[in-house]
Every structure is written in C-alpha cells, then in structure tokens.
DSSP file (Angstrom, degrees, kcal/mol; ACC not computed):
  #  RESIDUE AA STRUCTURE BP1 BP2  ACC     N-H-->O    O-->H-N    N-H-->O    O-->H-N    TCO  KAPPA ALPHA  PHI   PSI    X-CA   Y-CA   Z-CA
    1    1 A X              0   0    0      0, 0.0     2,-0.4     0, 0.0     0, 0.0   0.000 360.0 360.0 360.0 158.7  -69.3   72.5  -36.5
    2    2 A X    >>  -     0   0    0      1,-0.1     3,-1.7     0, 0.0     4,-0.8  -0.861 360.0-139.6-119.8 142.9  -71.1   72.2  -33.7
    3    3 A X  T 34 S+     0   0    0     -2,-0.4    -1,-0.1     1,-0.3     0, 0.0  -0.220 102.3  66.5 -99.8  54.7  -74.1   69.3  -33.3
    4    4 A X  T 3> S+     0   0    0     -2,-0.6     4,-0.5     3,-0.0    -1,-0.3   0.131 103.0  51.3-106.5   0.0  -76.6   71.5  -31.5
    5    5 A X  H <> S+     0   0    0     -3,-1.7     4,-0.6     2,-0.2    -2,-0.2   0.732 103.8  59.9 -90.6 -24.2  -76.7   73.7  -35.2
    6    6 A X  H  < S+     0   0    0     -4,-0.8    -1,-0.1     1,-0.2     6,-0.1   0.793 103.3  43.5 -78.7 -11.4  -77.3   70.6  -37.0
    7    7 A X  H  4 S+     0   0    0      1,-0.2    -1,-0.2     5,-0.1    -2,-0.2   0.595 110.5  57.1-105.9   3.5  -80.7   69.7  -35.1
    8    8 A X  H  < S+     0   0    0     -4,-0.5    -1,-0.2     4,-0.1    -2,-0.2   0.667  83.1 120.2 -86.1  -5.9  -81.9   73.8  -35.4
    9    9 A X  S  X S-     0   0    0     -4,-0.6     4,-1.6     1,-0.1     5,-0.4  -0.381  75.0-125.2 -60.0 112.2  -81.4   73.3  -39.8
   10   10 A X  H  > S+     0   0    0      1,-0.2     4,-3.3     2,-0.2     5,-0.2   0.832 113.0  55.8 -15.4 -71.2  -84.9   73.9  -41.6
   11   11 A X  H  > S+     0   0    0      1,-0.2     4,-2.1     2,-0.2     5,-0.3   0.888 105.6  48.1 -48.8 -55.4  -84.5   70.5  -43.2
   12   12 A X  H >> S+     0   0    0     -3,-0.3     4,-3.4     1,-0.2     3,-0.7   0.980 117.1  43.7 -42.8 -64.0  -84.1   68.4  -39.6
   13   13 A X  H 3X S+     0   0    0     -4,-1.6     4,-0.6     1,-0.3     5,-0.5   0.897 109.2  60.0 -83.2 -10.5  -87.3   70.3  -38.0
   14   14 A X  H 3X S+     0   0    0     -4,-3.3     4,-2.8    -5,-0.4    -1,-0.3   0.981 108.6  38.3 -57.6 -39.5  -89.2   69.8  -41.1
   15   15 A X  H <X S+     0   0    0     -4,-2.1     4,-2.1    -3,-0.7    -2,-0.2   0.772 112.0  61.5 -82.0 -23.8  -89.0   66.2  -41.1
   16   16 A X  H >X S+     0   0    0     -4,-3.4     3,-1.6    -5,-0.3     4,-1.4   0.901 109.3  46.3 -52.6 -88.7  -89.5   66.4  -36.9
   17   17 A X  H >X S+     0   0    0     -4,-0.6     4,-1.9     1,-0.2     3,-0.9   0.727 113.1  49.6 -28.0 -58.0  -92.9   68.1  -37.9
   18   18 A X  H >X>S+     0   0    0     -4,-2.8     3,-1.2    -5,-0.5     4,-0.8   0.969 107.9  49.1 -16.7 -72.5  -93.5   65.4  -40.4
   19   19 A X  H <X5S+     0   0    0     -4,-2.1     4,-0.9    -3,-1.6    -1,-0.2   0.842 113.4  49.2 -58.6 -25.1  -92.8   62.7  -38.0
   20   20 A X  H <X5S+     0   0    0     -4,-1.4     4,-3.3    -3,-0.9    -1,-0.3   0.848 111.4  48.9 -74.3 -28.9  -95.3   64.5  -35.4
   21   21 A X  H XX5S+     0   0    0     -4,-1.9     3,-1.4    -3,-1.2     4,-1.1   0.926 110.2  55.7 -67.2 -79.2  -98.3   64.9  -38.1
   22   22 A X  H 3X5S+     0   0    0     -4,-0.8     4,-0.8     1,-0.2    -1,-0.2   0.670 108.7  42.2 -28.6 -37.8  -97.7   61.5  -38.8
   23   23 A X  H 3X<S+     0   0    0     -4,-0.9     4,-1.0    -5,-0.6    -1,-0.2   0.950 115.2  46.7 -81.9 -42.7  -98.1   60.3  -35.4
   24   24 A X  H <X S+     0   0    0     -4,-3.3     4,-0.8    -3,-1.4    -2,-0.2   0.815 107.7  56.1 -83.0  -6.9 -101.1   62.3  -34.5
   25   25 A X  H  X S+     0   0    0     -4,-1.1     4,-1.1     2,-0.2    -1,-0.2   0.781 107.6  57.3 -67.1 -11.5 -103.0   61.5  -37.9
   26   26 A X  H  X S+     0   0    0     -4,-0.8     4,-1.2    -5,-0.4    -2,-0.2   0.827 111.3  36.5 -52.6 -41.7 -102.4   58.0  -36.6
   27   27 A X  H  < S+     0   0    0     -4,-1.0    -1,-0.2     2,-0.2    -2,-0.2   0.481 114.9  58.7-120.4   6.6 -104.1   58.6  -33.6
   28   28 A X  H >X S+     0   0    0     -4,-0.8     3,-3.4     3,-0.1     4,-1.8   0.895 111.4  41.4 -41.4-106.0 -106.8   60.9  -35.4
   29   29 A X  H 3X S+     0   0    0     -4,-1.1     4,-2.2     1,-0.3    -2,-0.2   0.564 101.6  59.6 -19.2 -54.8 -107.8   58.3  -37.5
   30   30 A X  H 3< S+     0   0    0     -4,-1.2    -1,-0.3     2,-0.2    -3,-0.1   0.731 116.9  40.9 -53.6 -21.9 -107.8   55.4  -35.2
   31   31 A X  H <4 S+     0   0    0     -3,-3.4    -2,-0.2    -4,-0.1    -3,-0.1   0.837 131.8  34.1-102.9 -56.3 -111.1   58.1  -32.8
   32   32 A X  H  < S+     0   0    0     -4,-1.8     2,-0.2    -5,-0.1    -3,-0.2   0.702  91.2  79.9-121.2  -7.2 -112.2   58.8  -35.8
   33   33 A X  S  < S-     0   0    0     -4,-2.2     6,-0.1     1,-0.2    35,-0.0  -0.432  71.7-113.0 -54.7 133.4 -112.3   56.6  -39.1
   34   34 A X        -     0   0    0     -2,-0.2     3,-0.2     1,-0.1    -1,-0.2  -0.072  22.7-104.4 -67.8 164.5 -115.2   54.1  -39.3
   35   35 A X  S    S+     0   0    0      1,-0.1    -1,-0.1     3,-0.0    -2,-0.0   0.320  98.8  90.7 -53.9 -11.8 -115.1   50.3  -39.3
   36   36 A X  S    S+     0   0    0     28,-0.0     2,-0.2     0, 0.0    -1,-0.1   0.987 101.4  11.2 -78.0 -37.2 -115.7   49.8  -43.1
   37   37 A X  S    S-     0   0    0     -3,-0.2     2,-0.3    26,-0.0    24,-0.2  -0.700  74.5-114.0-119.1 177.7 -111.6   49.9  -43.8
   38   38 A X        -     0   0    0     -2,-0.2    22,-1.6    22,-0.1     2,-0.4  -0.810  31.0-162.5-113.5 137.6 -108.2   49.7  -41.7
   39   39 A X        +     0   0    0     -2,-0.3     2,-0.3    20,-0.2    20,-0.1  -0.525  13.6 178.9 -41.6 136.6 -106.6   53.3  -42.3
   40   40 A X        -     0   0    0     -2,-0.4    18,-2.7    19,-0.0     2,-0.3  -0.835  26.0-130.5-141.3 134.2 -102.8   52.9  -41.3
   41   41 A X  E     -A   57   0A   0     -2,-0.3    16,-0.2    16,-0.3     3,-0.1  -0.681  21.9-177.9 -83.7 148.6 -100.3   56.0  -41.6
   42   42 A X  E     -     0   0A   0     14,-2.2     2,-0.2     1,-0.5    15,-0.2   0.614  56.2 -62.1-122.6 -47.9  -97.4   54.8  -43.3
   43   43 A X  E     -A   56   0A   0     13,-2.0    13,-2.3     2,-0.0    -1,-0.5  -0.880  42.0-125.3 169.4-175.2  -95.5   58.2  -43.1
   44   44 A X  E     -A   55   0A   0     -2,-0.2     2,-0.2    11,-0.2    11,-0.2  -0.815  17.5-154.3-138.0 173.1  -95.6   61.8  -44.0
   45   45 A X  E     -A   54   0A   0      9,-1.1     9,-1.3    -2,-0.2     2,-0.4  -0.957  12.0-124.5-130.9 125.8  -93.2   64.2  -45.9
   46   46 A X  E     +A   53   0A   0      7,-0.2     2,-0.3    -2,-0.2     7,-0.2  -0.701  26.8 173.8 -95.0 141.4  -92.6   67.6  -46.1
   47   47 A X        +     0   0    0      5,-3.5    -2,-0.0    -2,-0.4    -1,-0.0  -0.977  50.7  22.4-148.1 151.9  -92.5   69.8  -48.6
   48   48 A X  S >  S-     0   0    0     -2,-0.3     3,-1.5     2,-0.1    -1,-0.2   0.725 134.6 -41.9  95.5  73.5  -92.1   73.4  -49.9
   49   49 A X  T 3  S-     0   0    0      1,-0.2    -3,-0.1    -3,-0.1    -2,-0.0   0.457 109.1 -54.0  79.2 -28.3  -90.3   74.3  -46.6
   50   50 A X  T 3  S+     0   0    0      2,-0.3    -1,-0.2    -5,-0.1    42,-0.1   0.483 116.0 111.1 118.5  13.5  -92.6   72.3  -44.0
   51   51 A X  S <  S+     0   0    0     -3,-1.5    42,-0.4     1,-0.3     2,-0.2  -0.008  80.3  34.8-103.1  37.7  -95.8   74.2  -45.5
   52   52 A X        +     0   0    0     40,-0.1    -5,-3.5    43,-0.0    -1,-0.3  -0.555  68.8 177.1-146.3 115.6  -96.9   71.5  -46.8
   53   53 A X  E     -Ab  46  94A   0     40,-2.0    42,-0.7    -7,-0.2     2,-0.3  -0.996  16.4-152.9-129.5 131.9  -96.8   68.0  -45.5
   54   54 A X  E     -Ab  45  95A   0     -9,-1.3    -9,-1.1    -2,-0.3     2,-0.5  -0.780   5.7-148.0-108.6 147.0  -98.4   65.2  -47.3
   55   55 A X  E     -Ab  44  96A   0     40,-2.7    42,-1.3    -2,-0.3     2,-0.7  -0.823  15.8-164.1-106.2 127.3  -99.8   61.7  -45.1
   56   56 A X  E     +Ab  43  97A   0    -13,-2.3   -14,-2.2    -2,-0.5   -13,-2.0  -0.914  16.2 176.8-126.3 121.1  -99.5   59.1  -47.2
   57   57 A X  E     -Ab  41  98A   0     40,-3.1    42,-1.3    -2,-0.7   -16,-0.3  -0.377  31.7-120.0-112.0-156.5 -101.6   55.5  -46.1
   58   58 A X        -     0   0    0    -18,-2.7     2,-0.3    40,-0.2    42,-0.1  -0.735  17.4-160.7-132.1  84.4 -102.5   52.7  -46.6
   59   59 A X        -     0   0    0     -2,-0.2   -20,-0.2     3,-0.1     2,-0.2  -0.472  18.4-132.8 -77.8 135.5 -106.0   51.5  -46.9
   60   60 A X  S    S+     0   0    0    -22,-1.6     4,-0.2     1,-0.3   -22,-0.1  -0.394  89.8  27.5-110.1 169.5 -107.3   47.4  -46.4
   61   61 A X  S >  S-     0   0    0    -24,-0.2     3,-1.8    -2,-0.2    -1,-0.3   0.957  91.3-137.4 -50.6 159.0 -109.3   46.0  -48.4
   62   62 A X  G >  S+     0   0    0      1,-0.2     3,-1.3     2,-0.1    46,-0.3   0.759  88.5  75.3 -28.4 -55.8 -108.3   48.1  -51.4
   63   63 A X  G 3  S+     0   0    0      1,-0.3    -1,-0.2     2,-0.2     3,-0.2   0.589  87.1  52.6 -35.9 -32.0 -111.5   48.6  -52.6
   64   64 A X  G <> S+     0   0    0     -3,-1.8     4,-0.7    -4,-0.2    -1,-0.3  -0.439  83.0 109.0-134.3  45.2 -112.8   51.2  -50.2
   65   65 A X  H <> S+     0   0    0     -3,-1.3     4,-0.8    43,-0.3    -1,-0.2   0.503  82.1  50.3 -99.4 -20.0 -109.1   53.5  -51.2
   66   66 A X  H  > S+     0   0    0     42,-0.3     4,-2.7    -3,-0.2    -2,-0.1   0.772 113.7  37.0-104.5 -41.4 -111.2   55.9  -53.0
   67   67 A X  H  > S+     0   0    0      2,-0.2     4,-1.7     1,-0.2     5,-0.3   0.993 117.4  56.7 -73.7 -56.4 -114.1   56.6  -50.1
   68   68 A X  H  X S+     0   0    0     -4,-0.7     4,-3.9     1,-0.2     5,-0.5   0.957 110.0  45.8 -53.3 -44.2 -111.0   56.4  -47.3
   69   69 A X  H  X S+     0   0    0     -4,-0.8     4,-3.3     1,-0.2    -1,-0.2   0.980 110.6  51.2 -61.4 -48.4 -109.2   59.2  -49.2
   70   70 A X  H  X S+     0   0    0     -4,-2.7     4,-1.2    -5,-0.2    -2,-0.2   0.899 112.3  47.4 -46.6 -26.0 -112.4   61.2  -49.5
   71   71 A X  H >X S+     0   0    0     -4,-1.7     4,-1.8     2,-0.2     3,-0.5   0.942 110.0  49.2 -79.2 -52.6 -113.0   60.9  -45.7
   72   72 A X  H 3< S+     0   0    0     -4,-3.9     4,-0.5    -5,-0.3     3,-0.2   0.953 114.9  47.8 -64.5 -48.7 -109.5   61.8  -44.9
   73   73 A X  H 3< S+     0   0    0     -4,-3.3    -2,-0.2    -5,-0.5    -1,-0.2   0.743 112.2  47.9 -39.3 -51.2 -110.2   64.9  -47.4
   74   74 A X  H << S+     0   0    0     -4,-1.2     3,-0.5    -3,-0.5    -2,-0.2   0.731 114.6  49.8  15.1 -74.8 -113.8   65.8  -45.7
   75   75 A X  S >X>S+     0   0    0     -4,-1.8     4,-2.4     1,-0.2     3,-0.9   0.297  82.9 101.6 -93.5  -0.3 -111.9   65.6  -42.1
   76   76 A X  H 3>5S+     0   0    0     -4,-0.5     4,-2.7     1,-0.3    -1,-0.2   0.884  81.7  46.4 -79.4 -39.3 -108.7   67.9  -42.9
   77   77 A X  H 345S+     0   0    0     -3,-0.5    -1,-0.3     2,-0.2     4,-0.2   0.739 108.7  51.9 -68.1 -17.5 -109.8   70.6  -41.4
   78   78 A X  H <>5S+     0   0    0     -3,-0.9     4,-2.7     2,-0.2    -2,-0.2   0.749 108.7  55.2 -81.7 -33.0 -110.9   68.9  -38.3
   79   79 A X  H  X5S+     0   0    0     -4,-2.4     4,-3.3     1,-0.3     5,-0.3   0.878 106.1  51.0 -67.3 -51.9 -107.5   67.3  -38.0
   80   80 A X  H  X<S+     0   0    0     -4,-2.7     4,-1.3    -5,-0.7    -1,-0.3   0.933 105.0  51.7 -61.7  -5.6 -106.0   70.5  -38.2
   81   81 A X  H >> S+     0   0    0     -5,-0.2     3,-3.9     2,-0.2     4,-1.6   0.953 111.1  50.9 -83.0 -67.1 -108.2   71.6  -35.6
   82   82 A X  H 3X>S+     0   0    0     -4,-2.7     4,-3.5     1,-0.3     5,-0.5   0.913 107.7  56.5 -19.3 -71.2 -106.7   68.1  -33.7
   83   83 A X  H 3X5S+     0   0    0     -4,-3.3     4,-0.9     1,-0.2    -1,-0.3   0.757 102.3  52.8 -50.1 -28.0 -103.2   69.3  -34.4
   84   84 A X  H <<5S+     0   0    0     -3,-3.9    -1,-0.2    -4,-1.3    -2,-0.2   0.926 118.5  36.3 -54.4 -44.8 -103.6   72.8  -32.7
   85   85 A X  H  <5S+     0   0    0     -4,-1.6    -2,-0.2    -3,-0.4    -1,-0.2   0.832 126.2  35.1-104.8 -42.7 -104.6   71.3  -29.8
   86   86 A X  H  <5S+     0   0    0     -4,-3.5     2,-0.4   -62,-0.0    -1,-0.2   0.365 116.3  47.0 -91.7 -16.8 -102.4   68.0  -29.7
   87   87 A X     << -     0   0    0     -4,-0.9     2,-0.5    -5,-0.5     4,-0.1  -0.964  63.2-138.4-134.5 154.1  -98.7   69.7  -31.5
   88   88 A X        +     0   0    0     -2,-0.4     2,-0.3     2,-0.0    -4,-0.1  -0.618  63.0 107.7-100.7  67.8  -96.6   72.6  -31.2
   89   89 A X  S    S-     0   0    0     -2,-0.5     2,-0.8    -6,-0.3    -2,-0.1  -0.848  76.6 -86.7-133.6 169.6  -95.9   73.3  -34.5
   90   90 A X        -     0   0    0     -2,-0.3     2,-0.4     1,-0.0    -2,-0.0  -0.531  52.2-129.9 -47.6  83.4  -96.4   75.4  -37.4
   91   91 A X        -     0   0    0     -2,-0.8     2,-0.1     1,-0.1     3,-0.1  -0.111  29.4-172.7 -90.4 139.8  -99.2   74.1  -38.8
   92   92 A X        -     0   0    0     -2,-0.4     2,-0.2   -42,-0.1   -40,-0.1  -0.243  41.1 -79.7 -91.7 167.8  -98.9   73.4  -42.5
   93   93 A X        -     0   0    0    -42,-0.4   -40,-2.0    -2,-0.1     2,-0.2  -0.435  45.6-145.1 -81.6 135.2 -101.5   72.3  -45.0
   94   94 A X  E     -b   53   0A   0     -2,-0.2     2,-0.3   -42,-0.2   -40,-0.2  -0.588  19.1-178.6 -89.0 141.2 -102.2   68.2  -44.5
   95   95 A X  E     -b   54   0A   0    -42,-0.7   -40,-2.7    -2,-0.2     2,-0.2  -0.911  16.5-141.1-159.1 134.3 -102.9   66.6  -47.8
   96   96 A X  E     +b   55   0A   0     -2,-0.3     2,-0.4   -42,-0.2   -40,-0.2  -0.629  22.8 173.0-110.3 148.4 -103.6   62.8  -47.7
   97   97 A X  E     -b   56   0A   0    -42,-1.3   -40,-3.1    -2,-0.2    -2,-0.0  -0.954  33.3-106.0-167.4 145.4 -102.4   60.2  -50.2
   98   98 A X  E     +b   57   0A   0     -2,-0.4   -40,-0.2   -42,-0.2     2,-0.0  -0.313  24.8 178.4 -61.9 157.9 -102.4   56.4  -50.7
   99   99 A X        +     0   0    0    -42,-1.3     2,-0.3   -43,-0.1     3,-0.1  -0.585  11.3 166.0-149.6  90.7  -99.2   54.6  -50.2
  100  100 A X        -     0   0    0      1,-0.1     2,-1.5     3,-0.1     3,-0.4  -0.362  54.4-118.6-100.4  42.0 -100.5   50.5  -50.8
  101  101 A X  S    S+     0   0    0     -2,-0.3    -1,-0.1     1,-0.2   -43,-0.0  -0.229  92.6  16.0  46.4 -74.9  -96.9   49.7  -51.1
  102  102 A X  S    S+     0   0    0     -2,-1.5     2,-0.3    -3,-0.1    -1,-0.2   0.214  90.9 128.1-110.7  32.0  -96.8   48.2  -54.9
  103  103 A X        -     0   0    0     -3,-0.4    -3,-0.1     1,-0.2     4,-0.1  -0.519  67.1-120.5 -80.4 159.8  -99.9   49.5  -56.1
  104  104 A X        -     0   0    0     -2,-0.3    -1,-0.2     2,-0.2     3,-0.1   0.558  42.3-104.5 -66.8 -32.6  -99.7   51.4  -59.2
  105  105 A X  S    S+     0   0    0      1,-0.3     2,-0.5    -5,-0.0    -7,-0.1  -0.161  86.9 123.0 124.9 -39.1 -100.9   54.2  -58.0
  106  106 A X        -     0   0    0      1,-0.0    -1,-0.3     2,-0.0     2,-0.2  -0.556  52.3-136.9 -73.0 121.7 -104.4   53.4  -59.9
  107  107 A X        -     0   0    0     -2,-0.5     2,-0.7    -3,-0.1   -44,-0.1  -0.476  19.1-106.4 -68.8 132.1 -107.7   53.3  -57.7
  108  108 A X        -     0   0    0    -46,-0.3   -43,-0.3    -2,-0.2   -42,-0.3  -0.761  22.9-119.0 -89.2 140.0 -110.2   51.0  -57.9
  109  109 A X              0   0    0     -2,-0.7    -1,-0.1     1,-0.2   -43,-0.0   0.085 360.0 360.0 -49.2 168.1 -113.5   51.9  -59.4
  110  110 A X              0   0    0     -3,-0.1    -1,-0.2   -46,-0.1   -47,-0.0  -0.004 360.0 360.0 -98.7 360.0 -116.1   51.2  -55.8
C-alpha cells in the first residue's frame, strides 16, 4: 500500500480538519472572549463524516461554565464566519462543549 493513500483516507482529513478548528477556535476565543473566565480549547472531534465537529473546553473558575458555553453558542456563527476566512476547509457545523477534565459532566447553577 502506498503512504501517500493513507493521508487522502476520509478518517485522516477529518481529524486534520479537527485539529485546524481546534486551533483557530483557540485563537477566536483568545480576540474575542471577555475577561470574566479563561476559555482554553482542549481539542475537537469529528463526527458524522467531518460534518460535524464538536470543540470541547475547558472553562476557569468553574462557575462561569454555563455563561462561557452560552457565549461560545451566541458566537458560532461568527466563528464560522472566522473559519472561512482563516481555513480551507469544508466547513462543518461547530458545536461547543465543556471538557473540565474530571468533572462530572454536571454544571454549576451561576
């Protein structure tokens, strides 16, 4: 088999697009998220083919995980807008999620 077919394989450039969202919602967020919390991209994944890739972060303090997701929710289209302009990709729908390493998964109330 030959290794220039293994880096044209759906799965390989899905997770290259991944790896690209993930670096420009990194540098989205840092121009455009407020002072009240730290944002940090943790990493993204694609799924259903690379039409969908979800950015999963990490918000500081904890507390203000519910508002940071709303923002990021609020901004998604403006990000895509970011991504035309800043990637050469396909672009798929961005969907944001905590990743707060061993949190549970449960938000706290604000």
């Amino acid at each position: 088999m030959n290794p220039d077919s293994h880096s044209k394989s759906p799965r390989r450039q899905s997770n290259k697009a991944a790896e690209i969202v993930a670096h420009e919602a990194a540098q989205f967020i840092a121009r455009e998220a407020g002072s009240e919390s730290l944002i940090t991209v943790i990493r993204a994944q694609s799924f259903a083919h690379g039409d969908r890739v979800v950015v999963f972060v990490s918000v500081f303090p904890i507390e203000k995980a519910r508002a940071a997701l709303a923002y990021l929710e609020r901004q998604r289209e403006a990000f895509s807008d970011y991504l035309k302009q800043h990637a050469r990709l396909r672009l798929p729908r961005i969907d944001f999620q905590l990743d707060n390493g061993e949190l549970s998964g449960e938000l706290p109330e604000n």
